[in-house]
C-alpha positions, 0 to 999 in steps of 0.5 A: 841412825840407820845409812844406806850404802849404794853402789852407783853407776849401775843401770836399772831396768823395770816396773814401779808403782807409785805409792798413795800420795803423802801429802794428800793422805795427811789432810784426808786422814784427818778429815775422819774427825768430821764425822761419827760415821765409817770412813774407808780410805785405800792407797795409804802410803806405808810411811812413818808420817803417816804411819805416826798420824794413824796412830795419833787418830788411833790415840784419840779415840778413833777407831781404826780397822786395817782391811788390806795393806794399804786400805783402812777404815776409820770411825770416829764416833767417839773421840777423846777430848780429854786425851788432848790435854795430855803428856801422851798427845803432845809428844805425838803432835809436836813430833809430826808435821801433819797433825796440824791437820787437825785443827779444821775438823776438831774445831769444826766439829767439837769447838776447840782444838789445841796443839804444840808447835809441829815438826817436820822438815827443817827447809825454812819458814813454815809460818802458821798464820794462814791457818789460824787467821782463817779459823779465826775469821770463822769464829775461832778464839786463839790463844798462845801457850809460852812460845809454842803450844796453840790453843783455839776454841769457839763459843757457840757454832762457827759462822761463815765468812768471806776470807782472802788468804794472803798465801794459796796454802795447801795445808792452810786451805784444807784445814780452812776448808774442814772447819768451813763445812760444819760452820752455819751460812757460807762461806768463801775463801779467795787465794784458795789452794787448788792442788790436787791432793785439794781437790780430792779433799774437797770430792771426798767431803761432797761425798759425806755431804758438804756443799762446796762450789768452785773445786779446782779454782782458787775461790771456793763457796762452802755452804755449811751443813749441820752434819757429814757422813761415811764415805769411799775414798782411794788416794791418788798416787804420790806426784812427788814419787812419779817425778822422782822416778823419772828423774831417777832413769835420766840420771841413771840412764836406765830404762824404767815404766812408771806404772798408774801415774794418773796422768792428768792429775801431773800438772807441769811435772811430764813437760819440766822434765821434758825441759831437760831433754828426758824423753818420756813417752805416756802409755795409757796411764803408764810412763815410760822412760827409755835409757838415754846416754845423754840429755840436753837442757832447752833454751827459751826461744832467744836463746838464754839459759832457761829457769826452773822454779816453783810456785802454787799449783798449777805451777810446778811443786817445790817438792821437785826442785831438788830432784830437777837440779840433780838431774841437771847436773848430768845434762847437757847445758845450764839451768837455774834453780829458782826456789821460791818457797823455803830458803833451806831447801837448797842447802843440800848442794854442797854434797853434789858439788863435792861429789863432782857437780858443777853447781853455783848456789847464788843465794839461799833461793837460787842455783845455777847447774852447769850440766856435765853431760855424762863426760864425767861421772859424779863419785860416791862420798859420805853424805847426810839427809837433810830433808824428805826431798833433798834425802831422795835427790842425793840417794840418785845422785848416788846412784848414778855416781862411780863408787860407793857412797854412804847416805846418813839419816835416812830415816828422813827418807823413809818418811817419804818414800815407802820401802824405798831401798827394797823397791829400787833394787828390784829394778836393779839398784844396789842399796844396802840398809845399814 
């Protein structure tokens, strides 16, 4: 189990780019299963998740070219069935969150799929049922092996329907919507995801031929087509990172230039983090972060303590949270945390209240930051990753911290954020991988 010893309280000062979103890469990548055609896809994150569903695809049949570092190209002419039944295939998808992803374009397009019960990370519930409720409502036959190995299969073609989701699901949407495309008549899916990573999903299948109507919103028309082709397709930057990174030069107060941020594609993120009291000033499609000494938590307009929490886009993202609620530790005024979504993902605070932060958890959903306002510093203790989110949160809490502090299980943060030691420390940062 590797750990990154960090050595806080050191400003840093530079440029970051962001990498190529994670979470819109999980559903694009498997949206190659689509089509016999090439499929070029550029700004992939160098990151174990995804890493581990190019080789899954790989392992399936899917041919699999590398033009560039981050620049891949995929055909998918000659998929392999029968490798799904394997030992092999059941270890890859049951340890990869992601490889729920390809339900939607097996089934669309060969008529049946199968998968263990993914992995990922322990933040809660993570129920699958938007998922195979709306294949189901497509045509598709659900089974269940023992506890946790799902099979699905459609007799014929799978035939458009009209489906209201009872949560706006990325995932669920996506995987609805790439079984959708190849089904025969329309299909409408209302409580429709509309996130970005979404609708980039959606753009790139109009480029290999689908017909869908309502991008952006939460009700899409999906006319389906006998078959879909090769296209370009460049990822947006990860939001999660560009989020982390601004909290990352609030809390360090360094003087830190986000690069290629895609602005308008951010949603709430810049005006969240405004919230806070972090100055942020955008430069065509850069941000830029001054170095502040100190930071001050807005009020609603009569004056009571303000509340942060997530919800579907365009509400701000759970990914988030964990880093808003480290920031606050250092800001000046109070603030709660209110995490809708997973009943786990709050479970990290007990290490920034040992740390030195003034935290009340109230309960699995919700915590109270009262802000120390830099007039005493967290210290470095020896923590554990819980999570992707929760994992970068403490590593800037460390940051930020006097002393030295030790971060175990970081291999959850790789899974995330690509090179993340070697990036940090070239703005300044120590961090030593051991």
């Amino acid at each position: 189990m590797a750990a990154f010893e960090v050595s806080g309280g050191k400003q840093l000062r530079g440029e970051i780019t962001p990498q190529g979103a994670k979470n819109e890469a999980l559903q694009i990548l498997c949206a190659v299963l689509l089509t016999p055609e090439p499929v070029t896809i550029s700004n992939i994150p160098d990151i174990r998740d995804v890493n581990k569903l190019i080789e899954l695809l790989r392992d399936m049949g899917v041919k699999v070219g590398k033009l560039a570092t981050d620049t891949y190209i995929f055909q998918a002419a000659n998929v392999n069935l029968d490798y799904l039944d394997t030992p092999e295939f059941i270890a890859q998808a049951g340890a990869l969150r992601g490889s729920v992803m390809i339900l939607g374009p097996m089934l669309g397009r060969y008529g049946r799929c199968q998968l263990p019960k993914p992995g990922g990370d322990k933040i809660g519930r993570r129920p699958m049922d938007t998922h195979f409720l709306g294949l189901e409502k497509l045509g598709g036959k659900l089974t269940l092996e023992g506890k946790d190995f799902y099979k699905i299969k459609v007799d014929g073609k799978l035939t458009g329907t009209h489906m209201l989701l009872d949560e706006a699901s990325v995932t669920g949407t996506a995987n609805i919507l790439m079984a959708a495309v190849l089904a025969e008549g329309t299909t409408t899916i209302y409580n429709a995801a509309c996130e970005p990573y979404l609708q980039q999903l959606c753009r790139m299948l109009v480029r290999m031929g689908a017909n869908i109507q309502g991008i952006g919103s939460n009700l899409l028309t999906i006319v389906g087509v006998d078959s879909l082709g090769g296209t370009d397709h460049r990822m947006l930057p990860d939001m999660i990172e560009i989020g982390s990174f601004i909290g990352l030069a609030a809390m360090t107060g360094s003087e830190i230039t986000i690069k290629d941020c895609q602005i308008p594609e951010l949603g709430l993120i810049p005006d969240t983090f405004r919230k806070l009291g972090i100055q942020l000033e955008f430069r065509g499609d850069d941000i830029y972060i001054p170095a502040q000494k100190h930071y001050e938590i807005a009020t609603y307009l009569d004056g009571s303590i303000l509340t942060v929490s997530d919800h579907t886009w365009p509400g701000f993202t759970p990914d988030l949270l964990s880093i808003v609620l480290v920031v606050a530790c250092q800001a000046k005024g109070t603030v709660l945390i209110h995490q809708k979504m997973f009943e786990s993902r709050l479970f990290f605070v007990d290490k920034l209240i040992d740390m030195g932060a003034q935290i009340i958890l109230c309960d699995p959903h919700r915590a109270t930051v009262i802000g120390l306002d830099q007039q005493k510093q967290l210290h470095g203790i020896t923590m554990t990753s819980p999570d992707i989110r929760a994992g970068v949160a403490l590593l800037i809490a460390a940051l930020s911290a006097e002393g030295t502090s030790t971060i175990l299980n970081v291999e959850q943060i790789d899974r995330g954020y690509q090179f993340i030691d070697q990036r940090l420390n070239a703005l300044g940062a120590d961090i030593r991988r051991v």
